[in-house]
C-alpha positions as CSV (number, residue, x, y, z in Angstrom):
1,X,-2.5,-47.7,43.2
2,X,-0.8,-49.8,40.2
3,X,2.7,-48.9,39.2
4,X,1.0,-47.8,35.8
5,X,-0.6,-45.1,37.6
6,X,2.5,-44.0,39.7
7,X,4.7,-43.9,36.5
8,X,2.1,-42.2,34.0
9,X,2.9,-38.7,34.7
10,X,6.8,-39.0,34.3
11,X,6.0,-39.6,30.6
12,X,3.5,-36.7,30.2
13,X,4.8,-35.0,27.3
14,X,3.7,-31.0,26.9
15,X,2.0,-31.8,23.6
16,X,3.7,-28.8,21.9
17,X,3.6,-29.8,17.9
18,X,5.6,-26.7,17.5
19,X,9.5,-27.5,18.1
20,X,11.7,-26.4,15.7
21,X,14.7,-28.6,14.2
22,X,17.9,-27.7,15.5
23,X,19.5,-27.5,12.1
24,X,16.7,-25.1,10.2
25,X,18.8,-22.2,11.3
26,X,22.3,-21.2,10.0
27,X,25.0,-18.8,11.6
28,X,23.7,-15.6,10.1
29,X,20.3,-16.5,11.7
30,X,21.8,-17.4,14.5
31,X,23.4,-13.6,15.3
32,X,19.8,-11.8,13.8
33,X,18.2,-14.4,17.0
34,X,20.5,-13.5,19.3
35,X,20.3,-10.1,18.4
36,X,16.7,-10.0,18.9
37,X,16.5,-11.9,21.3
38,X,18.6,-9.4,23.4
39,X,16.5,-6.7,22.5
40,X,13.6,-8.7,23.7
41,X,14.8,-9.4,26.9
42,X,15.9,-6.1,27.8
43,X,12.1,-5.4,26.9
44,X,10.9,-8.0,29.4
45,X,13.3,-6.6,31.8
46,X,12.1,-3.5,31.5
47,X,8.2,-4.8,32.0
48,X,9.1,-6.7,34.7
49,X,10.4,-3.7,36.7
50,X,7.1,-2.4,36.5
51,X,4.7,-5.3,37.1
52,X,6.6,-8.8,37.6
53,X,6.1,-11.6,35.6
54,X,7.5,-14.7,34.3
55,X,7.1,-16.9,30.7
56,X,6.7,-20.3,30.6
57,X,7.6,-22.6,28.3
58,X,4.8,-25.8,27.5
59,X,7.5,-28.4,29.6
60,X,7.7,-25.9,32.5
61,X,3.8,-25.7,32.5
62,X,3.6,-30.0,32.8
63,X,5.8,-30.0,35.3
64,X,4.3,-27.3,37.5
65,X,0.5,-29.2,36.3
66,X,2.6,-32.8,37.6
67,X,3.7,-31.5,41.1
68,X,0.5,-30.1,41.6
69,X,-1.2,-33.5,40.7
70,X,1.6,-35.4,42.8
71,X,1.2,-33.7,46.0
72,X,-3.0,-33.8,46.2
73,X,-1.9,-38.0,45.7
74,X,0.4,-38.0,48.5
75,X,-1.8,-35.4,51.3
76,X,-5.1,-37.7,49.8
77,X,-3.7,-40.7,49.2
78,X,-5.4,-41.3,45.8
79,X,-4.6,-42.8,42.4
80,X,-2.5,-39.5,40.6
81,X,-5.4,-39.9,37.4
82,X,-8.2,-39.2,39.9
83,X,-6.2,-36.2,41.7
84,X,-6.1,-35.2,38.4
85,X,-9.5,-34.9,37.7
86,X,-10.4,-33.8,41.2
87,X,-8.1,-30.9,40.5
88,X,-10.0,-30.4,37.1
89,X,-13.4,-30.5,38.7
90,X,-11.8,-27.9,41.3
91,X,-10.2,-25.4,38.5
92,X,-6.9,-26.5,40.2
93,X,-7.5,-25.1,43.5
94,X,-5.8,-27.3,45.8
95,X,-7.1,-25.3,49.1
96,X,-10.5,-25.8,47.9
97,X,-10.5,-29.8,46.8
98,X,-8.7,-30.3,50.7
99,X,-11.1,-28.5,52.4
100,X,-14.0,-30.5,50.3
101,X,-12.2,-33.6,50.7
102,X,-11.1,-33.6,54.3
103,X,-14.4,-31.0,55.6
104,X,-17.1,-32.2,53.5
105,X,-19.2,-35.8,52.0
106,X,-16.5,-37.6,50.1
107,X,-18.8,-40.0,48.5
108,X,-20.7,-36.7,46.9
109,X,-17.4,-34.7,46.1
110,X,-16.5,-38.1,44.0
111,X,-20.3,-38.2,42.5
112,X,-19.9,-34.4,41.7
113,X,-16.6,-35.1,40.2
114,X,-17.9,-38.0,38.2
115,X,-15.7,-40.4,39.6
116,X,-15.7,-44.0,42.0
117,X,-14.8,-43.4,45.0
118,X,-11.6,-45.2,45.3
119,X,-12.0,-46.0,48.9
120,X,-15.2,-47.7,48.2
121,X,-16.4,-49.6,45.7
122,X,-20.4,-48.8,44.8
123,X,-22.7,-51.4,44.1
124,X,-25.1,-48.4,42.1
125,X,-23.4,-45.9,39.9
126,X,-25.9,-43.4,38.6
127,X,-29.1,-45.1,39.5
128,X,-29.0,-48.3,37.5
129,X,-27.5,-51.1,39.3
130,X,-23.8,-52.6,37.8
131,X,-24.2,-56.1,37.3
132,X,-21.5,-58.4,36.3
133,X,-20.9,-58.0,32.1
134,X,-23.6,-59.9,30.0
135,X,-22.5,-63.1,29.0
136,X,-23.8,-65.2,26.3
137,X,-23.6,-68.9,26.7
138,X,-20.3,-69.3,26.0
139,X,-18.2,-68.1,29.1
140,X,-15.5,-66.8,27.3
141,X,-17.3,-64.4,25.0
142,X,-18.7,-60.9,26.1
143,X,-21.7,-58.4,24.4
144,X,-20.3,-54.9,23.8
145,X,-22.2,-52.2,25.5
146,X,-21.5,-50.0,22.0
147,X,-21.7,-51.9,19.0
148,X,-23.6,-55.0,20.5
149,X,-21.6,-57.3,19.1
150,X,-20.2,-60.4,20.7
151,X,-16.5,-60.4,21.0
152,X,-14.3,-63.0,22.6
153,X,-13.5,-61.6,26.6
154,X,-9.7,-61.0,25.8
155,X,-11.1,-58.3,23.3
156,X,-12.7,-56.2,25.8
157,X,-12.1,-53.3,28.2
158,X,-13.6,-52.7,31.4
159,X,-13.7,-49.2,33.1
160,X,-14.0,-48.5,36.7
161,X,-18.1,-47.9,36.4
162,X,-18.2,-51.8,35.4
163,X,-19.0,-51.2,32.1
164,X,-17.4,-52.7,29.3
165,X,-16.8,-52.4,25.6
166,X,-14.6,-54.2,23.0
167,X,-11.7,-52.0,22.4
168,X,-11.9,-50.8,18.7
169,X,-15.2,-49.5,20.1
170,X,-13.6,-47.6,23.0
171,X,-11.0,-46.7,21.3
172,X,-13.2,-45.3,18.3
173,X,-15.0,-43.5,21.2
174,X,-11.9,-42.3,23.1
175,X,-10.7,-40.4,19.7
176,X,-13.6,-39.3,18.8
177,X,-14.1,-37.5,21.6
178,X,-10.4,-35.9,21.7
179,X,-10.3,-35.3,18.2
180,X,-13.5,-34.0,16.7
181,X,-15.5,-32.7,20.1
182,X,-11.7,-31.3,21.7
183,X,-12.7,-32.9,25.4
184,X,-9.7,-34.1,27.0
185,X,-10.2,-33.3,30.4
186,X,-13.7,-34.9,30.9
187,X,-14.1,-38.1,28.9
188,X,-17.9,-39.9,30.1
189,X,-18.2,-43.3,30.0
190,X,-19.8,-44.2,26.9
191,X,-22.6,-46.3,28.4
192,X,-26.1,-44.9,28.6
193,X,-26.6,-43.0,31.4
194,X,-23.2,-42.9,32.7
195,X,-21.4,-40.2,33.1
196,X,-18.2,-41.8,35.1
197,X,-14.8,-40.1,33.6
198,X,-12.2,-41.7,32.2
199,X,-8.8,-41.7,33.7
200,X,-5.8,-40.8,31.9
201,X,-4.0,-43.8,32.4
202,X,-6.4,-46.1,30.7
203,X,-6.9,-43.4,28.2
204,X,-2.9,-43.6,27.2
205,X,-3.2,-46.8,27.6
206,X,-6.0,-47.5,24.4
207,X,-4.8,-44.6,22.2
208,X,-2.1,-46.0,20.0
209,X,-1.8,-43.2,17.3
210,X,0.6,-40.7,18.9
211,X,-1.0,-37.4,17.6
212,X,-4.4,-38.3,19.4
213,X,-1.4,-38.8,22.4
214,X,-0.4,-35.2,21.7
215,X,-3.7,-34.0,21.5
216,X,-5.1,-35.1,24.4
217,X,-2.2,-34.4,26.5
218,X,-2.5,-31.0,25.3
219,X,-6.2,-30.3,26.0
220,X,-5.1,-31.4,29.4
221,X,-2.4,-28.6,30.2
222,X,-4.8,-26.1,28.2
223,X,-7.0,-27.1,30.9
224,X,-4.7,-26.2,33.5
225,X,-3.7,-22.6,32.3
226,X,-7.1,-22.1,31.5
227,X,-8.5,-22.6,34.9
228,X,-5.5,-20.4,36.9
229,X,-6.1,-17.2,37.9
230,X,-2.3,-15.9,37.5
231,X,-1.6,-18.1,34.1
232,X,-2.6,-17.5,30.5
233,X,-0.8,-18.6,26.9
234,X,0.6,-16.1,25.0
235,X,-1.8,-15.6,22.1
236,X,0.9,-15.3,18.9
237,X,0.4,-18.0,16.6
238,X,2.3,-21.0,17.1
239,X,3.6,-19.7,20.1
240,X,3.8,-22.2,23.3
241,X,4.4,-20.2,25.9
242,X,2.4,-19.1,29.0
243,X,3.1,-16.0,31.2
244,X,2.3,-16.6,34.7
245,X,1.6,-13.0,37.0
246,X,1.8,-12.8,40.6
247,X,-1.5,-10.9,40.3
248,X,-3.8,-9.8,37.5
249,X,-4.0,-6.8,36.1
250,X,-4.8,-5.1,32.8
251,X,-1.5,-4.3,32.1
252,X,1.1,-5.5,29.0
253,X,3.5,-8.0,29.2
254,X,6.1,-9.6,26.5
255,X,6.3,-13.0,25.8
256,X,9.8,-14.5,24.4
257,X,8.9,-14.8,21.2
258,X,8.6,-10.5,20.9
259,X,4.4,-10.7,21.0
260,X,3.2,-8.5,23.2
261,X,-0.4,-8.5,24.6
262,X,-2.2,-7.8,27.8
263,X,-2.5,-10.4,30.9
264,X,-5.7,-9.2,31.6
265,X,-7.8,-10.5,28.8
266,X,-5.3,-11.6,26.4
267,X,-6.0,-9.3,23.7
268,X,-3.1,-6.6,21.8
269,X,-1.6,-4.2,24.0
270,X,-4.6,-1.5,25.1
271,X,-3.1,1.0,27.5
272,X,-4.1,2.9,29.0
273,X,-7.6,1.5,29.8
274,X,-8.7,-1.5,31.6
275,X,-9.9,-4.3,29.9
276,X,-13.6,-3.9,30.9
277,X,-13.7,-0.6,29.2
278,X,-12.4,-2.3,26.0
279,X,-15.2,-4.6,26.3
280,X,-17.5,-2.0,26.5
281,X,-16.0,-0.3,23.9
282,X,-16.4,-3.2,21.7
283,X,-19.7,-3.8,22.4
284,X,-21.1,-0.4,21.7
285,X,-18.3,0.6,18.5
286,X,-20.9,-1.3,15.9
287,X,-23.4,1.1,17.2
288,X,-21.2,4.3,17.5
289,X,-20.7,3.9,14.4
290,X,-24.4,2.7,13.3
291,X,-25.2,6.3,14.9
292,X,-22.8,8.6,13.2
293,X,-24.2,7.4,10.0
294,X,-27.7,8.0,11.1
295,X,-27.2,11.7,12.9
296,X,-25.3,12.6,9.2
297,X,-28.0,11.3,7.0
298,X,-31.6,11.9,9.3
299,X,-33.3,14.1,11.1
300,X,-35.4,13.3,13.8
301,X,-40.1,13.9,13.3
302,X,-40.7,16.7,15.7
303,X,-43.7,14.2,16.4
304,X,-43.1,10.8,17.3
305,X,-38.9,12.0,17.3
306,X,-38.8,8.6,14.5
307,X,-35.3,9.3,12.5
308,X,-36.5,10.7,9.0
309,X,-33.8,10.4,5.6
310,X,-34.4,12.7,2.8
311,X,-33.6,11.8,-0.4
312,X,-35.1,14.1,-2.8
313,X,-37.8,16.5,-3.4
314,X,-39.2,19.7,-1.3
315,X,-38.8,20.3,2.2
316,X,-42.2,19.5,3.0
317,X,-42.1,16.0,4.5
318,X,-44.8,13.4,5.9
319,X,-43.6,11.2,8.9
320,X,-44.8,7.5,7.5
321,X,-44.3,6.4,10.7
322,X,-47.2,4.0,12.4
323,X,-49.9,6.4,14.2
324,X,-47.6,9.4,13.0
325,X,-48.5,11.2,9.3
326,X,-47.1,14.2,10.7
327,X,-46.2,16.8,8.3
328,X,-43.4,19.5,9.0
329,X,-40.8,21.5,7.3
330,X,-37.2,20.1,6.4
331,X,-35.2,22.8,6.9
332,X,-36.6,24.3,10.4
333,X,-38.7,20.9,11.7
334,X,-41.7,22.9,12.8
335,X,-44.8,21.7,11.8
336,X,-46.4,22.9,8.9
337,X,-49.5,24.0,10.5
338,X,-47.6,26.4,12.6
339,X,-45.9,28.1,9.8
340,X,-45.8,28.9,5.7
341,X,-42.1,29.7,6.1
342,X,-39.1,28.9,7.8
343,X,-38.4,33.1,8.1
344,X,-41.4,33.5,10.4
345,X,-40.8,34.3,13.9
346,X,-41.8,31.2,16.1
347,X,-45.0,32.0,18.0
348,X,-44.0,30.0,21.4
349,X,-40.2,31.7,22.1
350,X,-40.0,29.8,25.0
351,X,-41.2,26.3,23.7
352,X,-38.8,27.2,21.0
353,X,-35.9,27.9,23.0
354,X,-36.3,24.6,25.1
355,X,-36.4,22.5,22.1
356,X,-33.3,24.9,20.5
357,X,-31.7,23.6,23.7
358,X,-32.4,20.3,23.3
359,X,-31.5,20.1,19.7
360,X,-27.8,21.7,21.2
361,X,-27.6,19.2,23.8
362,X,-28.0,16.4,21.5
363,X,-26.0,17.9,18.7
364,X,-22.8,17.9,21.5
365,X,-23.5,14.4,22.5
366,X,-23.8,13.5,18.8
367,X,-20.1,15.3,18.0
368,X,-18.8,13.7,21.0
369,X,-19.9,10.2,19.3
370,X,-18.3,11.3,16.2
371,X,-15.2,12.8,17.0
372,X,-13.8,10.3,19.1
373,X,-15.0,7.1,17.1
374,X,-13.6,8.9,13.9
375,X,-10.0,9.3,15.8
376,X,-10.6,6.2,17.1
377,X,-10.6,4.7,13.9
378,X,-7.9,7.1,12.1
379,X,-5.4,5.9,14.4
380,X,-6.3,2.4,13.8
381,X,-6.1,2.6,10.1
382,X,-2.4,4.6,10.5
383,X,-1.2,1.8,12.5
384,X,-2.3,-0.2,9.6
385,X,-0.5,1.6,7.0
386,X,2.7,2.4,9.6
387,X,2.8,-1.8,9.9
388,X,4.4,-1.5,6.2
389,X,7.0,0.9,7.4
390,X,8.8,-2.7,8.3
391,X,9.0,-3.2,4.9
392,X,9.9,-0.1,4.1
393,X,12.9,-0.1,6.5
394,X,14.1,-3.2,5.1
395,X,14.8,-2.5,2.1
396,X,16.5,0.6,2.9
397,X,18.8,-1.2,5.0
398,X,19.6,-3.4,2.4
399,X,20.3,-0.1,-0.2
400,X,22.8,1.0,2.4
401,X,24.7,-1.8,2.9
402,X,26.7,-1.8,-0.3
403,X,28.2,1.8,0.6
404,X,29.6,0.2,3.8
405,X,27.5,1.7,6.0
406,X,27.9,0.0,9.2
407,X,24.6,-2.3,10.9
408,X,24.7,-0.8,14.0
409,X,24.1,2.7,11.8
410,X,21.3,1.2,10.0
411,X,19.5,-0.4,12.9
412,X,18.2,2.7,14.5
413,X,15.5,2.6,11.7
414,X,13.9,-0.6,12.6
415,X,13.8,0.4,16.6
416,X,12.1,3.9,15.8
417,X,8.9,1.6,13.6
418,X,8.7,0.0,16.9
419,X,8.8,3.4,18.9
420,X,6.4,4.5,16.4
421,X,3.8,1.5,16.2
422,X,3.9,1.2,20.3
423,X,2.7,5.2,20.3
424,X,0.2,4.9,17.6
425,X,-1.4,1.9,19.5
426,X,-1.4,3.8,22.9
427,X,-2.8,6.7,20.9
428,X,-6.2,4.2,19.5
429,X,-6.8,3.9,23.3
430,X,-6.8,7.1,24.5
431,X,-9.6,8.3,22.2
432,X,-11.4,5.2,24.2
433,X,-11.0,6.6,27.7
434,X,-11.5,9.8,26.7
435,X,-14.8,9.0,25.6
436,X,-15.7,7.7,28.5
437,X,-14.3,9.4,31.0
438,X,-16.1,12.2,32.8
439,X,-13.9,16.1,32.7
440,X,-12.5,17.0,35.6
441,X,-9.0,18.6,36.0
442,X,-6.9,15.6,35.6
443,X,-8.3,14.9,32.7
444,X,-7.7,18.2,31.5
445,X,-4.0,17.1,32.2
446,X,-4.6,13.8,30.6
447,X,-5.6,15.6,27.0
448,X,-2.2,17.5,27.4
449,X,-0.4,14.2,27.7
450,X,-2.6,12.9,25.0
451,X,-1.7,16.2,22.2
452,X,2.0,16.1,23.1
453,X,2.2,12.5,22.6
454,X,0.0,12.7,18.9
455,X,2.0,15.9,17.8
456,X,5.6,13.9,19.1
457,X,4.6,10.8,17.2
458,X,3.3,13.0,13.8
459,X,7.2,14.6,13.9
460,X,8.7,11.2,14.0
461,X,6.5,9.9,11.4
462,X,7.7,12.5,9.0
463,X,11.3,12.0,9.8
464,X,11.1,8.4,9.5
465,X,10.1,9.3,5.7
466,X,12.7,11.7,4.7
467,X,14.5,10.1,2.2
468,X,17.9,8.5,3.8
469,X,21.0,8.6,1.8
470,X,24.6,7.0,2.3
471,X,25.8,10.6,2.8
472,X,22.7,11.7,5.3
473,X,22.2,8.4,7.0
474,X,24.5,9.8,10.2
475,X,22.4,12.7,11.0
476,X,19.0,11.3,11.0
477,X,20.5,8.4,12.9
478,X,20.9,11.2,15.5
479,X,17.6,13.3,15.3
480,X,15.8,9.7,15.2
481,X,17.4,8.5,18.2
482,X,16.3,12.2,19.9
483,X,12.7,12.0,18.6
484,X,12.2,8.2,19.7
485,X,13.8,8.9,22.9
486,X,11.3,11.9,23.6
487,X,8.5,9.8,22.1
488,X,8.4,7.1,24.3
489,X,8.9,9.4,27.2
490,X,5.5,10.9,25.5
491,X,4.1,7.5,25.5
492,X,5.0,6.5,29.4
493,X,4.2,9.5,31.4
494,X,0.9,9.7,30.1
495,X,0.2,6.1,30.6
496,X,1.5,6.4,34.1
497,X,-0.8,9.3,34.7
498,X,-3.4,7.2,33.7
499,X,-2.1,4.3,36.1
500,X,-1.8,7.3,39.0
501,X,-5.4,7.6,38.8
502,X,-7.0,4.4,38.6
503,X,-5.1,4.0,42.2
504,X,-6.1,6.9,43.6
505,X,-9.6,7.1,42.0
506,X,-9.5,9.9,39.8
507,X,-11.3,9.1,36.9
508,X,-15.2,8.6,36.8
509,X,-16.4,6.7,33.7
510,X,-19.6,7.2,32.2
511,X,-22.3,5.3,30.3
């Protein structure tokens, strides 16, 4: 191993484009940070009680990436480039590259890594025979296996397959590849028919333009927290931070920078259901809501059952459907040669009374559809419109200020928006379990939780609207405080109910 290799890694950098200058921020801004940033923490704190976790910033990450690297090159005794990629071909599982390694055919884990065996040197790579570089009749000029061109020898650059290209030409290739396709990890050879990987080292090496440095450094570590199990960056824009669980879960956590998401599948805060169920959920909303618009505006033939919309005329309607061309009544969907007018008594009560009951059944599954899509949605749209109440808040803080009302008096309003917006989006995702979820009595308890928390959040809404005064502001400080305090008490018990029963198997979900 060359002392370029040994030393590569201690100048990693995390790739993070994102720091801020030390002097962008002034003393006020530095009290509203700390401020927040207190609030924040006790926030984590609070999280981490119930499910542990830790954030990590983009440095941390590279240096957890590095150690792994640097012990696979001391137990194997490779180059640290080629642990690297081992690692990569492994998704980082150490216990799984030894066991290959040291229980398996080395010379296949290195072909199914794309890499040359450092412990032996191949005389075939891929099939096709490596011979020495083609040489034109002068000796100290080579033809490049890119641009075909012959260069003078000191102009080109060998890889470990044998191939090799004049450097513009690699080079051109290298950020091509990191810039434009996004591979960092997995660089080929850019011979035909080779698909050796490029190591890192020769890679820093070439690259001369330090944002194609960045880059690829960065689409290494992505790499890294991509392919752990337990790590996953925190989604916020601009954000470069990773939260690393001791075990997954659907469940929220908060990242420094106040963003809040779940671990699970990365997505906003979703309690209480699991992140499968939001996926299904997703999936099926565009029909949901597809259906609701066609059980409102059709009926169904009482034929070929081929959903029918009338737009204007008598009742008397002709199915156009293929094979169909039945005609029936509008109003009572019998047939027409069965009746003259929807008054007359049916002949068949039985058949009648079946098909009444199927018409009920699918009516309830129909209303079921609508109801909880259409609170599904109303929710959604509040949080939208509650999202301005930040605004809103602002600016009231600001009126108050001239009449020397103290912060501390004002600040209240800002903590009950977040009170509020963490209820409303708990309250989306209820509508979501419910929907799925089968009735049984816990759920029966479940619907309690779920009406005490939407008539505790409505209260809170309206006083977080009553008009606030200099002379007022004290005593709706108070009945705030109360409200969010019971609020978020609202909020937890039912999603710990929720939490109670996916452990001890309580809730039955349904298609």
């Amino acid at each position: 191993m060359d002392s370029e290799e040994e030393t590569f890694y201690d100048e990693f950098d995390s790739g993070n484009e994102s720091r801020r200058a030390d002097d962008a921020y002034d003393d006020d801004d530095d009290d509203v940070l700390v401020e927040a940033e207190s609030s924040n923490s006790t926030k984590r704190q609070t999280e981490m009680d119930e499910y542990p976790f830790e954030v990590l910033s983009t440095d941390e990450i590279v240096d957890r990436m590095v150690d792994s690297i640097r012990q696979v090159n001391i137990i194997m005794d490779i180059p640290e480039t080629t642990a690297r990629i081992l690692l990569s071909h492994f998704k980082w599982d150490k216990e799984m590259l030894m066991d290959s390694f040291y229980g398996g055919d080395q010379d296949k884990l290195f072909a199914e890594a794309h890499l040359i065996n450092p412990f032996r040197k191949p005389a075939v790579v891929n099939g096709p025979e490596i011979t020495s570089p083609r040489s034109t009749s002068d000796a100290d000029t080579e033809e490049c296996e890119i641009c075909f061109m012959v260069v003078p020898s000191p102009m080109m650059t060998g890889l470990e397959c044998g191939h090799r290209f004049c450097t513009q030409c690699l080079v051109q290739h290298l950020t091509t590849k990191i810039m434009d396709q996004g591979i960092g990890q997995s660089i080929s050879c850019a011979a035909h028919g080779c698909d050796i990987l490029v190591d890192d080292a020769t890679v820093m090496r070439l690259i001369r333009d330090s944002k194609v440095k960045l880059r690829y450094q960065r689409l290494i570590t992505n790499n890294f927290v991509a392919c752990s199990r337990l790590l996953r960056w925190c989604p916020s824009p601009g954000c470069n931070n990773a939260i690393k669980v001791h075990f997954m879960e659907s469940r929220p956590v908060t990242c420094k920078c106040s963003h809040t998401f779940c671990i699970g599948c990365g997505e906003n805060c979703h309690e209480p259901i699991k992140c499968d169920l939001l996926r299904k959920w997703t999936r099926s909303y565009n029909g949901i809501q597809s259906f609701n618009w066609i059980s409102i505006n059709t009926k169904d033939c009482p034929k070929c059952n081929a959903p029918i919309q009338k737009i204007d005329g008598c009742n008397f309607i002709v199915c156009r459907n293929i094979h169909c061309d039945a005609e029936f009544c509008w109003e009572c969907l019998r047939l027409t040669n069965s009746h003259f007018h929807c008054s007359d008594r049916p002949k068949n009560v039985q058949k009648e009374a079946e098909k009444a009951n199927a018409e009920k059944e699918a009516k309830y599954v129909r209303d079921q559809k609508l109801f909880y899509s259409s609170r599904y949605m109303n929710h959604k749209q509040s949080l939208k419109f509650e999202e301005e109440l930040y605004d809103y808040v602002e600016r009231k803080m600001k009126e108050l200020q001239p009449h020397d009302v103290p912060w501390c008096d004002v600040n209240f309003l800002k903590e009950t928006v977040d009170i509020l917006l963490q209820c409303r989006q708990t309250l989306i995702y209820t509508y979501v379990f419910a929907y799925y979820a089968r009735k049984n009595n816990q759920f029966l308890i479940f619907e309690e939780n779920q009406r005490d928390l939407e008539i505790a959040t409505k209260i809170l809404l309206g006083y977080l609207k009553r008009d606030i005064t200099p002379e007022n502001v004290a005593d709706i400080g108070t009945k705030l405080s109360d409200k969010c305090i019971y609020c978020d008490k609202r909020r937890k018990v039912l999603v710990e109910h929720v939490h109670e029963g996916y452990e001890k198997n309580w809730w039955e979900f349904t298609e």
